[in-house]
N, C-alpha and C positions, 0 to 999 in steps of 0.2 A: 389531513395529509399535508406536508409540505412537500416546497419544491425545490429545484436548484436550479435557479433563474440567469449565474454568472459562474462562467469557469477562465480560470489564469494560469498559465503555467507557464513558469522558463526554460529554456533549453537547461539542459542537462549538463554535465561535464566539466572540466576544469575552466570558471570562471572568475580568471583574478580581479583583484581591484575592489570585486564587489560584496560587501559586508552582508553578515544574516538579514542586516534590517534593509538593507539596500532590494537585496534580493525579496523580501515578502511584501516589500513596496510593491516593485515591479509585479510580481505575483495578483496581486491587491488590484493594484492599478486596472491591471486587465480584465480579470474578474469585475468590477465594478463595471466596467465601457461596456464589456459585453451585457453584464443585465441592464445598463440604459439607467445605471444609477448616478448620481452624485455621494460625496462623502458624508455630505449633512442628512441622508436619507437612510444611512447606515446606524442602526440604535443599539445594535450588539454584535459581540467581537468576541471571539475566541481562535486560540494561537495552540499551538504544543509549545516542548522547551525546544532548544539549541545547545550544545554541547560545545559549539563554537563563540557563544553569547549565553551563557550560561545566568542570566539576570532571577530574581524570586520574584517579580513582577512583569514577565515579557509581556503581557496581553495589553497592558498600559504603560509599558515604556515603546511600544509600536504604535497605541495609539496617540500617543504625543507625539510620535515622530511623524507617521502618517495623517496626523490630523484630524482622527477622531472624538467626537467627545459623547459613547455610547452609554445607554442607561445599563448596560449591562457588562463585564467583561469577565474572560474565563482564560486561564490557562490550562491544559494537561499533561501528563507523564505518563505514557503508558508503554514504552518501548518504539516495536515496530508496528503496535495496534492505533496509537495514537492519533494516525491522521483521519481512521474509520471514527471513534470515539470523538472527532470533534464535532464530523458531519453528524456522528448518533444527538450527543448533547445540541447542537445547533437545534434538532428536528425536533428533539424531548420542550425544549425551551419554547421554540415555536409554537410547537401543539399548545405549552401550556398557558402561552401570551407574556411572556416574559420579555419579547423581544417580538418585532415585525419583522425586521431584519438583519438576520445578523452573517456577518463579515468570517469566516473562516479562513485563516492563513498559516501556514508555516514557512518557514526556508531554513537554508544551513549554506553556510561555505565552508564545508565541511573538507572539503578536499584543499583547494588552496587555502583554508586560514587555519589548519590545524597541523600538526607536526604529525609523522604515522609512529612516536611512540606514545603522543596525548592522546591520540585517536584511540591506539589498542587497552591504552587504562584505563581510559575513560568506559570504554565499551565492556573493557572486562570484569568490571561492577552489577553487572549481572548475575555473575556467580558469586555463591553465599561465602564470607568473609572469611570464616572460619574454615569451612571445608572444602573449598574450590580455591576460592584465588588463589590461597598461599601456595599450592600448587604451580602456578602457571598459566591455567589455561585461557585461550582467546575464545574468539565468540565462534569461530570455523571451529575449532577444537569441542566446544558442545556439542556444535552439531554433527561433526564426525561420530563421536558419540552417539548420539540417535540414529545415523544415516550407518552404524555396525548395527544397530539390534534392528534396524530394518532389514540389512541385508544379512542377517540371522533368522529371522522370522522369512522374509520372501526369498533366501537365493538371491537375492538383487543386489548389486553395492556398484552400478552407476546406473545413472537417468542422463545421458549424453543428449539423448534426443529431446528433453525438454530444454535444454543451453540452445539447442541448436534451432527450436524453433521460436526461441526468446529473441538472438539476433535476427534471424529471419523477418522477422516483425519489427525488431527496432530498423533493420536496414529501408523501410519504407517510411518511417515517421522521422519528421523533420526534428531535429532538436537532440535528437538518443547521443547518448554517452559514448556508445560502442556501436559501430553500425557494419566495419566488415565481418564477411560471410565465413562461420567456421561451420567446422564439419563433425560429424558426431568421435571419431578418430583424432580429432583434433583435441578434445576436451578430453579423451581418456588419455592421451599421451600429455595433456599440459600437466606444468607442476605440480607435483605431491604440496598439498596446504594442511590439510588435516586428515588423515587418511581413515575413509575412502574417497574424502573430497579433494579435489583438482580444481587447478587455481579458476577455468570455466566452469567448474559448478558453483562459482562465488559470485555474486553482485561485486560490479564496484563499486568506490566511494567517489560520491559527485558533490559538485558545489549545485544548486537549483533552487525552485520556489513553487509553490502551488496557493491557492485561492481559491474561494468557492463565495458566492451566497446562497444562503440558505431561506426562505419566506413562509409565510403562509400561504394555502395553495388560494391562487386565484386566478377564474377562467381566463382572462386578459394575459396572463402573465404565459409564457412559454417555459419549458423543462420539466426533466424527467418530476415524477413527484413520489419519496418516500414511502413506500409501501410496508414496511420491517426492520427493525434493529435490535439486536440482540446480542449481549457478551458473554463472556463464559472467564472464568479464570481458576484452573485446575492447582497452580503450585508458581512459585515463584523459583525456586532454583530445583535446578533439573536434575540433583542427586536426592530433592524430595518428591519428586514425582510419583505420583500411585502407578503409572502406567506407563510406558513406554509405546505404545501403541495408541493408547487413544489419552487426547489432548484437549478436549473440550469444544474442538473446532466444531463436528459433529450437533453436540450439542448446539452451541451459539445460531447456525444456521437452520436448524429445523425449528427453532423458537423464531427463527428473523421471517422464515417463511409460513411460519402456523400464522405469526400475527397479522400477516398480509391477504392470510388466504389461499396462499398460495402453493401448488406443491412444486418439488425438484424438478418433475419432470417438465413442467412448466418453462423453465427458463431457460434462454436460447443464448444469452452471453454472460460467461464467467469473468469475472476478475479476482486473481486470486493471489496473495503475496507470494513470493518468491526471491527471497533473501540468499537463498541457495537450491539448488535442484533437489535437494531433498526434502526440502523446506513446501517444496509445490507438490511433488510428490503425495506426500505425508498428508497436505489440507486436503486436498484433489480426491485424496482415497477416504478418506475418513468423514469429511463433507456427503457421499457417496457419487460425484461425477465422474469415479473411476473405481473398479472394481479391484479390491486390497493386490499391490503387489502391480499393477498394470498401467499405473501414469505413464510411463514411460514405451512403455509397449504401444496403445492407443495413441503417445503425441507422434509415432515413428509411421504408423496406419495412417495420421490424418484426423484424426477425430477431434484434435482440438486446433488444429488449424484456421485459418479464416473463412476456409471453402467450407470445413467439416463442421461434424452435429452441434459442437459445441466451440465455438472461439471460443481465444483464452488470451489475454494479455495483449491485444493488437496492434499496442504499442510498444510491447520488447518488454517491458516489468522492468525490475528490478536490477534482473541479471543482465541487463543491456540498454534498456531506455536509462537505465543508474538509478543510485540510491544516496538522496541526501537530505538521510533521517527522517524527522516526520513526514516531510513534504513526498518522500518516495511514495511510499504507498497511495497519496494523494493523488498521484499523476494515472493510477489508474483507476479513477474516479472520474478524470478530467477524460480519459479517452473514452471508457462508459457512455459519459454524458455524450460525447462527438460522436457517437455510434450509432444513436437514440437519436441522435437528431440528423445523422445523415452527412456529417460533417467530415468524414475522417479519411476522404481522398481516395487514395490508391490502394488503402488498406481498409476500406470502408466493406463492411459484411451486409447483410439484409438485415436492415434497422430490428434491434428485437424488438418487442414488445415489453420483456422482463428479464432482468441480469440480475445475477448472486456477486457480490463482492463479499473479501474476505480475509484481513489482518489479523496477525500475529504479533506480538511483542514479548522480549526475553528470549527463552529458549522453548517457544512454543508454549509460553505461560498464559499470557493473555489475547483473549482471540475477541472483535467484534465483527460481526454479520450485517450485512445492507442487506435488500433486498429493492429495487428502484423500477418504476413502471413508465414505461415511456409516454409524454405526458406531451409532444409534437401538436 
């Protein structure tokens, strides 16, 4: 098993001035203090891309910058799955002794160093070339799309209460992107984006940075330790989908928790992407931490609150801690870890024992599964 010995993360939200690599420094940086490392004791490194820095060798043009000189380096592409997929490949590589330790980071300045119509192009290459883009459509506009055949299938077509318990939670963590208080009325009356989605059932786009190391497990060393990982990848563009309903999430986590041992009902903290309320929704039910049709119902009862059965996101996600790009989904890895260890203040739950993490990338195409055992 490995472990995760150092976590780093930056505040969130529009931060000018400072470049992708600027940012996975910072990221890096802290991640390393915290595991009690130096740079020369780092042997492998693996990064996601940048849309803002868009290089065909980021994972060694950061380590020239940062100062590495690893036996090992990796980059990956996987969407908004990416930042789970590096922590998986980190833990694959470990196991196999490919590295002792290796350095995981991403960042973006995605918000101040990109224009918002490089931003919408760039993202809108998702959709297949031939029969989406020429179209028009954005990445809110997919998922409008899926968030009508949800509310076809359940009568459902808002999840206000899960926006509204994302701010909630970001309004306690230091660093979120968005932290005043809106209300579930709030987010059905904000702007039409992609209908049925509203401009609060959106993440925004943040400039930020996240870090991790990943080791081989050893008693001396402290953090949670990798119990499960597993991906699933059902379709790449979302007018070839077999299913509208089920997306491989499902799958991904019952393989991340068979290989651990472990079952669903087992685990006492979720982290789960949330690019849009529909997006949470859809993993939540399909995952089974919510019964089809009820994400929304349940986060409005409590049940995935800090106090209730299951936290979820204790740091705001996506849709309010912010999102920018690989390094998003990261951040709630980093609050996982700060959970597990007792770390996370005012918004701190009764440390679990075992949490499910759970990214997406594309349009619900590519999914990977954590599954992490607290390791205190």
């Amino acid at each position: 098993m490995s472990r995760i010995t150092g976590i780093g993360l930056t505040p969130f939200g529009r931060l000018p001035g400072l470049s992708t690599l600027d940012l996975m420094s910072r990221a890096a940086t802290d991640a390393l203090a915290d595991a009690g490392l130096e740079r020369c004791e780092i042997d492998g490194l693996i990064t996601g891309y940048s849309t803002t820095h868009p290089h065909l060798m980021l994972s060694t043009v950061f380590a020239e910058h940062f100062g590495l000189r690893p036996a090992y380096a990796h980059a990956i592409q996987l969407g908004g799955a990416t930042g789970f997929a590096l922590v998986m490949l980190a833990h694959l590589m470990v196991e196999a002794g490919a590295a002792r330790r290796i350095l995981v980071v991403a960042g973006e300045n995605r918000l101040s160093g990109q224009s918002r119509d490089a931003a919408i192009q760039t993202l809108a290459q998702v959709g297949h070339p031939t029969y989406e883009v020429p179209l028009g459509p954005t990445i809110p506009a997919y998922y409008g799309l899926v968030a009508s055949r949800y509310a076809h299938a359940h009568g459902i077509d808002d999840h206000a209460e899960l926006a509204v318990l994302m701010r909630a939670n970001a309004a306690r963590t230091p660093g979120a992107h968005l932290s005043e208080p809106i209300t579930a009325a709030m987010v059905r009356e904000s702007k039409s984006i992609a209908a049925p989605l509203r401009l609060l059932d959106c993440c925004p786009v943040s400039d930020g940075g996240a870090a991790f190391v990943i080791e081989r497990d050893d008693p001396a060393r402290r953090g949670p330790g990798i119990r499960g990982a597993a991906q699933a990848h059902t379709h790449q563009h979302v007018s070839a989908a077999a299913s509208l309903t089920a997306f491989g999430a499902g799958d991904a986590a019952a393989r991340a928790l068979a290989q651990g041992g472990i079952a669903l009902a087992d685990i006492r903290y979720a982290a789960i992407y949330d690019s849009f309320t529909i997006t949470l929704a859809i993993l939540l039910e399909e995952i089974g931490l919510a019964p089809r049709g009820a994400a929304g119902r349940l986060a409005r009862e409590g049940h995935f609150s800090p106090g209730g059965a299951m936290p979820l996101n204790t740091h705001g996600g996506l849709l309010s801690y912010g999102h920018c790009g690989v390094g998003g989904a990261m951040a709630h890895l980093a609050e996982t870890v700060r959970q597990m260890r007792g770390e996370a203040g005012p918004r701190q739950v009764e440390a679990p024992a075992l949490a499910l993490l759970h990214g997406d990338g594309g349009v619900l195409s590519s999914h990977v599964s954590l599954v992490l055992e607290n390791g205190r």
